[in-house]
C-alpha positions as CSV (number, residue, x, y, z in Angstrom):
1,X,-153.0,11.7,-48.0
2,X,-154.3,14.5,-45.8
3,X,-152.5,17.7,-45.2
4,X,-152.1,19.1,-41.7
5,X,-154.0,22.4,-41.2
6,X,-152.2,24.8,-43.1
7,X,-151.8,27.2,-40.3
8,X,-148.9,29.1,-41.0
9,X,-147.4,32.5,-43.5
10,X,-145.1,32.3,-45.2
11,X,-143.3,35.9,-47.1
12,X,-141.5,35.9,-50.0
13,X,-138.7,38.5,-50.7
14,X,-135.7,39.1,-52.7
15,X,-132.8,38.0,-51.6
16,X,-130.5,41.6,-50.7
17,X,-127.2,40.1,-51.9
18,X,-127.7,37.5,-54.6
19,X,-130.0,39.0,-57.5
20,X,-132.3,37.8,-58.2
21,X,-132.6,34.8,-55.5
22,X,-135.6,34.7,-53.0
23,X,-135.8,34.8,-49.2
24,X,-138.9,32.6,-47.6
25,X,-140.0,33.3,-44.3
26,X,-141.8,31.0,-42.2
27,X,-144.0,31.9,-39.2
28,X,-146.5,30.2,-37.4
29,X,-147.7,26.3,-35.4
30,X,-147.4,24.7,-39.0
31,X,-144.0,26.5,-40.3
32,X,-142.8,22.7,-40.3
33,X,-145.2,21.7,-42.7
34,X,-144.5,25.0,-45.1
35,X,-141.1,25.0,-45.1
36,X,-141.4,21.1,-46.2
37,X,-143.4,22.1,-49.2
38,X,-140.7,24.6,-50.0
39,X,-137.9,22.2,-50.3
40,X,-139.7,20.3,-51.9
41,X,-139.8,22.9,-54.5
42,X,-136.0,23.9,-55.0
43,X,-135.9,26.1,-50.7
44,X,-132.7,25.5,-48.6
45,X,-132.9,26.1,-45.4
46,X,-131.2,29.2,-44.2
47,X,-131.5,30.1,-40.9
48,X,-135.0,28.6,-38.4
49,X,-137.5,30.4,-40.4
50,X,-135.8,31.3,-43.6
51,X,-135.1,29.5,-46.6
52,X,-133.0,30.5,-49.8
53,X,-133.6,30.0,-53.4
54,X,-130.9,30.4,-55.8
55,X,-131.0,29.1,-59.2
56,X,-127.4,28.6,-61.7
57,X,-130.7,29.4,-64.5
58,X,-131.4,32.9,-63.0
59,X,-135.4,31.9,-62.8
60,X,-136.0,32.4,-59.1
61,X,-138.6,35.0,-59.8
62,X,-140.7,32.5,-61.7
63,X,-140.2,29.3,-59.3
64,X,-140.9,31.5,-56.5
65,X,-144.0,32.4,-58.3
66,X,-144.7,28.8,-59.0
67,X,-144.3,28.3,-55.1
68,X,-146.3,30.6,-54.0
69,X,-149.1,29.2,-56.1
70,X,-148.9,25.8,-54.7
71,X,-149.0,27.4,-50.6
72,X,-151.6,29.0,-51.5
73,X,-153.5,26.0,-53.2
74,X,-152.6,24.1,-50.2
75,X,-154.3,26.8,-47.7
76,X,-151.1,28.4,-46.4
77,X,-151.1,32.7,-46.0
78,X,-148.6,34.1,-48.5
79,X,-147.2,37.5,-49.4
80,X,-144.9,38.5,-52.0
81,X,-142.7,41.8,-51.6
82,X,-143.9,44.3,-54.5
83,X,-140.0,44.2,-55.6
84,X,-140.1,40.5,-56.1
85,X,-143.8,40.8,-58.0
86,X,-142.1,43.2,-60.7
87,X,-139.2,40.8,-61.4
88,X,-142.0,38.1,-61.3
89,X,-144.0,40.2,-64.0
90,X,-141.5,41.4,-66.0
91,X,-140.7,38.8,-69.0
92,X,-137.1,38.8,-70.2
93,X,-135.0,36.5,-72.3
94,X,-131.2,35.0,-73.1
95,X,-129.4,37.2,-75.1
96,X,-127.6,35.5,-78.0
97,X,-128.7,32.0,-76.6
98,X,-127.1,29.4,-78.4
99,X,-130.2,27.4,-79.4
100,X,-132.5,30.1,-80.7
101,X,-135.2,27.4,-82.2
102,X,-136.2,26.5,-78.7
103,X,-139.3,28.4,-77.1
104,X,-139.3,30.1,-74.0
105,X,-140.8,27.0,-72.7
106,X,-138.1,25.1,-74.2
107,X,-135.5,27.0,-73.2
108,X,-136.8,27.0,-69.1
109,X,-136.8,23.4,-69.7
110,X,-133.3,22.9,-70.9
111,X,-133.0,25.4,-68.1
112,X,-134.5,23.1,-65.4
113,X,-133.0,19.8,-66.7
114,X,-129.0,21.8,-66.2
115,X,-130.1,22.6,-62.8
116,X,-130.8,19.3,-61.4
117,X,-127.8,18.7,-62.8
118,X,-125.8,20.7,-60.8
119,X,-127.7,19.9,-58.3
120,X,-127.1,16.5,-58.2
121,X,-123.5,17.6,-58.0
122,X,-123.4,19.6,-55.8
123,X,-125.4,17.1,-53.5
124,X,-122.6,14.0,-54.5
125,X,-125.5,12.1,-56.1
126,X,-123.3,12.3,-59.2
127,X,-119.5,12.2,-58.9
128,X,-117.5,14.0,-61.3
129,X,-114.1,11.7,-62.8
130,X,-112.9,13.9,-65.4
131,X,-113.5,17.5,-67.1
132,X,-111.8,19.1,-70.2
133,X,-112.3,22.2,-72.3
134,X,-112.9,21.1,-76.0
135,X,-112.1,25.1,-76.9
136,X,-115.8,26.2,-76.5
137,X,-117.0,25.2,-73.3
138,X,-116.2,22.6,-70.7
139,X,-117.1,19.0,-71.2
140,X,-117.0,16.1,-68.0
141,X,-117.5,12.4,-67.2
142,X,-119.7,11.0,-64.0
143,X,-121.0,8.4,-62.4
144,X,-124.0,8.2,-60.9
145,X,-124.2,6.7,-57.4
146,X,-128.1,5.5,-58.0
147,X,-130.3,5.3,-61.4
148,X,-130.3,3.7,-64.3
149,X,-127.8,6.3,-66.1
150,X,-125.0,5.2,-64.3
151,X,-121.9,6.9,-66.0
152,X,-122.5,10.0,-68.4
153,X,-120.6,12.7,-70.7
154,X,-122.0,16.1,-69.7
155,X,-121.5,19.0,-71.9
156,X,-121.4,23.0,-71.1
157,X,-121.7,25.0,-68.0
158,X,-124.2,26.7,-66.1
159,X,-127.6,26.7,-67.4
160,X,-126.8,25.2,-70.5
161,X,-125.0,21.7,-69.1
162,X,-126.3,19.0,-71.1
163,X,-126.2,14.7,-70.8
164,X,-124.6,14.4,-73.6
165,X,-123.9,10.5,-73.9
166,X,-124.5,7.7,-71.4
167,X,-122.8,4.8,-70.8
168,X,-123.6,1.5,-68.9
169,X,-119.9,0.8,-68.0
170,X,-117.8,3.2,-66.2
171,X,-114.4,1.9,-68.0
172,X,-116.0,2.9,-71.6
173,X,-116.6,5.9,-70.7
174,X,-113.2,7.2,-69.1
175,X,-111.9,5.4,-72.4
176,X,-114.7,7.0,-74.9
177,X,-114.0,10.6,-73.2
178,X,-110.0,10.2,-72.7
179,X,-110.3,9.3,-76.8
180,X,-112.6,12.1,-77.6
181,X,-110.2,15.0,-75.4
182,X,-106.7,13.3,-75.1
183,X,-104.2,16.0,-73.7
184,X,-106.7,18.4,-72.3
185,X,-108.2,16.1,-69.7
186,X,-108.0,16.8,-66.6
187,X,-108.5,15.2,-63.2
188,X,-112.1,16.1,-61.2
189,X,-114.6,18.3,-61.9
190,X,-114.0,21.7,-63.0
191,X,-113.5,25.0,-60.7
192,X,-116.9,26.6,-60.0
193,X,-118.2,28.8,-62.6
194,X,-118.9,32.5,-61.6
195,X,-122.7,31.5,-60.9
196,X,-122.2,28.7,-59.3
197,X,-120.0,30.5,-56.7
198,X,-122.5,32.7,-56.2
199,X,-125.2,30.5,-55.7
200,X,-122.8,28.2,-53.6
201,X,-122.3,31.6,-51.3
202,X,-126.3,32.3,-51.2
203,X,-127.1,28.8,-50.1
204,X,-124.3,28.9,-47.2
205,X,-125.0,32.3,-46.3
206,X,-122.2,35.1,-46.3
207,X,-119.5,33.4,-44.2
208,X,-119.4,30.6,-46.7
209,X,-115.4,29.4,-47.6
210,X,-114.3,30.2,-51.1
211,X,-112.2,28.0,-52.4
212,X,-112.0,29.0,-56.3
213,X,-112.2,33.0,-57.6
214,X,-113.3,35.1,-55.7
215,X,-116.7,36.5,-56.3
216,X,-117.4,40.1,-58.8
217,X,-118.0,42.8,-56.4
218,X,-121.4,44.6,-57.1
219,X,-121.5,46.4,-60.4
220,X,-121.5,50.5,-60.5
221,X,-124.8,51.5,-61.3
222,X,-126.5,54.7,-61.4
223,X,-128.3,56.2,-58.4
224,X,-132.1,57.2,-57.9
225,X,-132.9,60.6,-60.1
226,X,-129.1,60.9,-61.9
227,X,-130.8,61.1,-65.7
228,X,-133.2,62.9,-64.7
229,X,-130.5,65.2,-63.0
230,X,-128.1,65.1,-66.1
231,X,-130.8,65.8,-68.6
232,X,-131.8,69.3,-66.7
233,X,-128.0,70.2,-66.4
234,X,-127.6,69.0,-69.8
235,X,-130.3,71.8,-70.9
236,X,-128.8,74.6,-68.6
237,X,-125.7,74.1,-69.6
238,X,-125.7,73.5,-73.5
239,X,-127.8,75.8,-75.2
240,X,-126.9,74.1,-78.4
241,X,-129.7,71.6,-77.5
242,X,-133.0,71.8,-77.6
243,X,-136.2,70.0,-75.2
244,X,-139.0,69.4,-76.8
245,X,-141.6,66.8,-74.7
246,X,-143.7,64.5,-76.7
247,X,-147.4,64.1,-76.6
248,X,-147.6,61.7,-73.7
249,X,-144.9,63.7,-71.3
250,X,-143.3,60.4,-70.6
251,X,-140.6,61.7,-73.4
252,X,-138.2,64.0,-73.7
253,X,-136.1,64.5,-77.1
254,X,-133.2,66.8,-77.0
255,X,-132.3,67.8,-80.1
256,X,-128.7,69.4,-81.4
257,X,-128.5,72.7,-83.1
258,X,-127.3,70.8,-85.9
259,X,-129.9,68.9,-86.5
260,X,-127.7,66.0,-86.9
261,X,-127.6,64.2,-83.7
262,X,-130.9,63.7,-81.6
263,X,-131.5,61.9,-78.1
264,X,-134.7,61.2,-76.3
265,X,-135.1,60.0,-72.8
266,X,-137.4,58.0,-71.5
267,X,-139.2,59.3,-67.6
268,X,-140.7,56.1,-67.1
269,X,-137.7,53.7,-67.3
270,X,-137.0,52.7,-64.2
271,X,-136.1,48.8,-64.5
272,X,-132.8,47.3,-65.4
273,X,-133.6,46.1,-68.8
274,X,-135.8,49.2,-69.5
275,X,-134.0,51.8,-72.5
276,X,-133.7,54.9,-70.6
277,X,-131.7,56.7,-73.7
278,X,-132.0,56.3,-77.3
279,X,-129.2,58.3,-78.7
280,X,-128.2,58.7,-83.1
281,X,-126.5,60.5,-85.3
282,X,-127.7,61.0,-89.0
283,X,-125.5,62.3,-92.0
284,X,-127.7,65.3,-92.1
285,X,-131.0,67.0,-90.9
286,X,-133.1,64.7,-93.0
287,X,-130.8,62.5,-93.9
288,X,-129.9,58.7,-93.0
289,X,-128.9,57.3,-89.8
290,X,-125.5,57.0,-89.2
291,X,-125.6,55.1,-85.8
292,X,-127.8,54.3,-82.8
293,X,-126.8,53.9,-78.9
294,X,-129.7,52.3,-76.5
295,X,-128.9,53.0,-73.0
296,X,-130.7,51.5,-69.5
297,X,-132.0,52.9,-66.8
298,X,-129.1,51.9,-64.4
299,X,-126.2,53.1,-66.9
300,X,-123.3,55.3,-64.9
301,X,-124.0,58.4,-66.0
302,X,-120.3,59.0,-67.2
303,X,-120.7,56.8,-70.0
304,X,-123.9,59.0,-71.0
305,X,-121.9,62.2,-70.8
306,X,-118.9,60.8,-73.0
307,X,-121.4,60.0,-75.8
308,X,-123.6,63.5,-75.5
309,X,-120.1,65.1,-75.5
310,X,-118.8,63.5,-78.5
311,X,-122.2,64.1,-80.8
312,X,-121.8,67.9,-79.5
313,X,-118.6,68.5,-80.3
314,X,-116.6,65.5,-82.1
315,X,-113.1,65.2,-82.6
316,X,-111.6,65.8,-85.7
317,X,-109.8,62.8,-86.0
318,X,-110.0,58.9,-84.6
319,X,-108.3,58.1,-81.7
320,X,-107.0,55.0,-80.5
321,X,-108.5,51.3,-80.9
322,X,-111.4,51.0,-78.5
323,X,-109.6,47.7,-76.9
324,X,-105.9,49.9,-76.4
325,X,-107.4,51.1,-72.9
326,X,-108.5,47.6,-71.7
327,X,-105.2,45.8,-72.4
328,X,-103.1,48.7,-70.6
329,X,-105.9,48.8,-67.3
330,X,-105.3,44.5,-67.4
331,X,-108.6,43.1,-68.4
332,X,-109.1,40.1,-69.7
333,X,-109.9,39.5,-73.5
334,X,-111.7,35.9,-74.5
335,X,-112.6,35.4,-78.5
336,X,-114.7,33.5,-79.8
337,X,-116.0,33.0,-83.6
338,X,-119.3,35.2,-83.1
339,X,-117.3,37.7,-80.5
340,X,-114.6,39.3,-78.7
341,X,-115.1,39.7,-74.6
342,X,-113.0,41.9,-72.2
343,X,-113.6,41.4,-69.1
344,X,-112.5,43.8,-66.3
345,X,-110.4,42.3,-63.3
346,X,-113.0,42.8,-60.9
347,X,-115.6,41.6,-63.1
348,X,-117.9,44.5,-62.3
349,X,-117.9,45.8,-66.0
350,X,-117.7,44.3,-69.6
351,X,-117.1,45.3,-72.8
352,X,-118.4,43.0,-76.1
353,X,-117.3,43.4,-79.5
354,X,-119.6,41.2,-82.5
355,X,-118.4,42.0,-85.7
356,X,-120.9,40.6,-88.1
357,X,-123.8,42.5,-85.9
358,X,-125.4,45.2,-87.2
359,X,-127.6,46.0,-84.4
360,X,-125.8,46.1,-81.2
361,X,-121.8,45.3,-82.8
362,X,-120.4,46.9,-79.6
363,X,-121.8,46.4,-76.0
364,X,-120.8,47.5,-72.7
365,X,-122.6,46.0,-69.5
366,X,-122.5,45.9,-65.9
367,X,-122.5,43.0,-63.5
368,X,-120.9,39.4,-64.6
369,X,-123.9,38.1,-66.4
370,X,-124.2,39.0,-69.9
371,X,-127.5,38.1,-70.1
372,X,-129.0,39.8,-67.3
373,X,-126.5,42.6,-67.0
374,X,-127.2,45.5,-64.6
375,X,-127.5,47.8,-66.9
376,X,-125.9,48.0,-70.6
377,X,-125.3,50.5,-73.6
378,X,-125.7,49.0,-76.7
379,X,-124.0,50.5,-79.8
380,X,-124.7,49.6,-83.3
381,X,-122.7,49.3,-86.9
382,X,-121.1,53.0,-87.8
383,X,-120.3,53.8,-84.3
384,X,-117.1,55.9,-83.9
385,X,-114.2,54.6,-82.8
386,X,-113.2,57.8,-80.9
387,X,-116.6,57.5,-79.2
388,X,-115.9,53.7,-78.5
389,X,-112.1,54.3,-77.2
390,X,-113.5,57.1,-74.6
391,X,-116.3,55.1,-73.3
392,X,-113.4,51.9,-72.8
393,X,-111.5,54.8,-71.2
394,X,-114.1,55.0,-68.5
395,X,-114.6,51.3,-68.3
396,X,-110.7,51.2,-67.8
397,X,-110.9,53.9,-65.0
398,X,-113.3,52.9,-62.9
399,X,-111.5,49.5,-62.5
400,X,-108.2,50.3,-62.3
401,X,-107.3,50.2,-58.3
402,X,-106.6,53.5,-57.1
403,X,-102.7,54.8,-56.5
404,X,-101.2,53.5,-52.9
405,X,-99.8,57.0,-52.4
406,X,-103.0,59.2,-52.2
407,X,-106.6,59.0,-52.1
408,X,-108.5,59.0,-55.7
409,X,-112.2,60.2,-55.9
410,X,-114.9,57.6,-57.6
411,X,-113.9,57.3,-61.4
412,X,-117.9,57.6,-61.9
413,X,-118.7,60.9,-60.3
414,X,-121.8,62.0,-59.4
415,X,-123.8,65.3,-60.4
416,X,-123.3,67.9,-57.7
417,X,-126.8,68.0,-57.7
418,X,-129.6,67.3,-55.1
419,X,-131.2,64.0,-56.5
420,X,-135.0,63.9,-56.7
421,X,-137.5,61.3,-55.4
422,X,-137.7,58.1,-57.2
423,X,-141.3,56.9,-57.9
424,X,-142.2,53.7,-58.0
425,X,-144.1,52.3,-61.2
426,X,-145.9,48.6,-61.4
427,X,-145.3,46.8,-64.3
């Protein structure tokens, strides 16, 4: 069937409060005609001339890419905002996903399939009887209103919700999944997960009604130029450490007096998932590695201080358990058998313990995605726990709510220092 004339542009751009969702606009005599193509391909509409796209799988970048493709195949002018190329071009993947045979394909497919999914949820195509928790993730029964599956079990949350049996009657299966959950079912569907009430928000706009938690309020990140600003300070005012620069200049190692503890820092890292700090300690100046910190660009600089403290001058005994802080500042603690979570109130910071790691057995992250975490520090087996029970410390601090009676300063201070010019760098 022909196409009208494809007389319109259409520019893409991410979205400024839902990371990493994408903002379409429309412009032009056949805006109609682009904006159609668009929902077709996953774009609610917004506003007259903008649409939204917000995904529960976190792939906007690459279906916005995807869309982009087919506009331009169909003869529409199209523009993509450099910040939205470099999350289109930078590849990136689950961390500890649960099915770790799949291929990236195969995991943007199981992906795709949870998304219509909620979708079809959140549109009433599929009507939700019952959910329960079976002690690992949350389980439901449906009914479709159209299809051949009529009634189904549906299995996890998020990006990982699964059909996990259908049915052809609607009585066997309230009976098959009151059998399978007895005591913990529980009428309806299940309170919107953290991502979906942010999605939920995106698509409505702003103003949209909450009606289950509230949504994390933006994670603490590090502003433009603060390594850089901490790593001259840290030269000026410890002579105990050394610069040297590698060949390249895009490296700087700082190296202790001891010879026992080394750092090097990384000029070029600049996205959230890039290591801006590789930090360890050895058991002597040729001897074996004791431990290891990875640290991204965005990290609070505080956190980078506590450790660079700590390898400089140590205490001479443990302190407390890393966990003591969280408990007494009130966050919330979730085990599981591959992990321990604590999760602060706000949900701007977490804090993950894995026992049987070796390589990262103690993370801390910002933002209320694990898997695409503003920024993280990553600590491996061997870490000390005096080290670990100061950098909770922080954590704790900068999301305790400050005393009623005076004003507090931000827990995360910044360098008093003027902050250079941060370059941009295509990826």
């Amino acid at each position: 069937m022909p196409y009208a004339p494809a007389d319109a542009h259409v520019s893409f751009t991410l979205h400024p409060d839902h990371h990493p969702g994408v903002l379409a606009t429309t412009s032009g005599p056949t805006s109609d005609a682009a904006r159609s193509h668009l929902h077709d391909l996953g774009f609610r509409s917004t506003g007259p001339d903008t649409m939204v796209l917000a995904r529960i799988d976190r792939e906007e970048p690459y279906y916005a890419d995807r869309a982009a493709n087919e506009l331009t195949r169909f003869g529409f002018t199209v523009d993509i905002a450099p910040a939205l190329q470099e999350e289109i071009d930078t590849e990136w993947t689950w961390a500890d996903y649960p099915m770790p045979w799949c291929t990236p394909e195969e995991i943007r497919q199981v992906s795709a399939d949870a998304q219509r999914i909620h979708d079809d949820i959140a549109s009433g195509r599929l009507a939700i009887h019952l959910h329960a928790n079976d002690g690992h993730t949350t389980v439901a029964v449906g009914t479709y209103a159209t299809g051949v599956r009529r009634h189904v079990h549906l299995h996890g949350e998020d990006h990982l919700r699964q059909v996990s049996l259908t049915f052809q009657d609607e009585a066997e299966a309230l009976a098959e999944f009151h059998s399978q959950y007895t005591v913990a079912v529980r009428p309806g569907p299940a309170s919107l997960t953290g991502p979906e009430q942010i999605v939920r928000q995106a698509l409505c706009g702003k103003t949209a009604p909450m009606t289950h938690t509230p949504l994390a309020t933006p994670p603490m990140v590090a502003g433009p130029g603060e390594h850089e600003e901490f790593l001259g300070h840290l030269f000026d005012s410890k002579p105990q450490w050394s610069k040297y620069r590698t060949w390249s200049d895009e490296t700087t190692i700082a190296s202790h007096e001891s010879l026992t503890v080394r750092a090097e820092f990384d000029h070029e890292a600049r996205h959230r998932t890039d290591i801006a700090w590789t930090i360890a300690e050895y058991d002597g100046p040729v001897g074996e590695r004791l431990w290891r910190a990875t640290i991204t660009a965005d990290t609070p600089v505080p956190f980078i201080r506590a450790i660079i403290d700590h390898l400089d001058d140590p205490p001479s005994a443990g302190t407390t358990e890393p966990h003591v802080p969280l408990h007494e500042a009130g966050w919330a603690s979730a085990s599981h058998p591959a992990r321990t979570t604590w999760r602060a109130p706000d949900r701007t910071l977490t804090f993950e313990h894995q026992p049987h790691a070796v390589g990262d057995r103690w993370t801390v992250f910002g933002g209320d995605d694990a898997n695409r975490p503003a920024w993280s520090i990553r600590l491996s087996l061997g870490a000390p726990q005096d080290l670990l029970a100061q950098l909770t410390s922080i954590a704790a601090d900068a999301t305790s709510p400050p005393p009623s009676t005076s004003r507090r300063s931000s827990p995360l201070p910044r360098l008093p220092v003027p902050l250079p010019q941060r370059h941009s760098r295509s990826r």
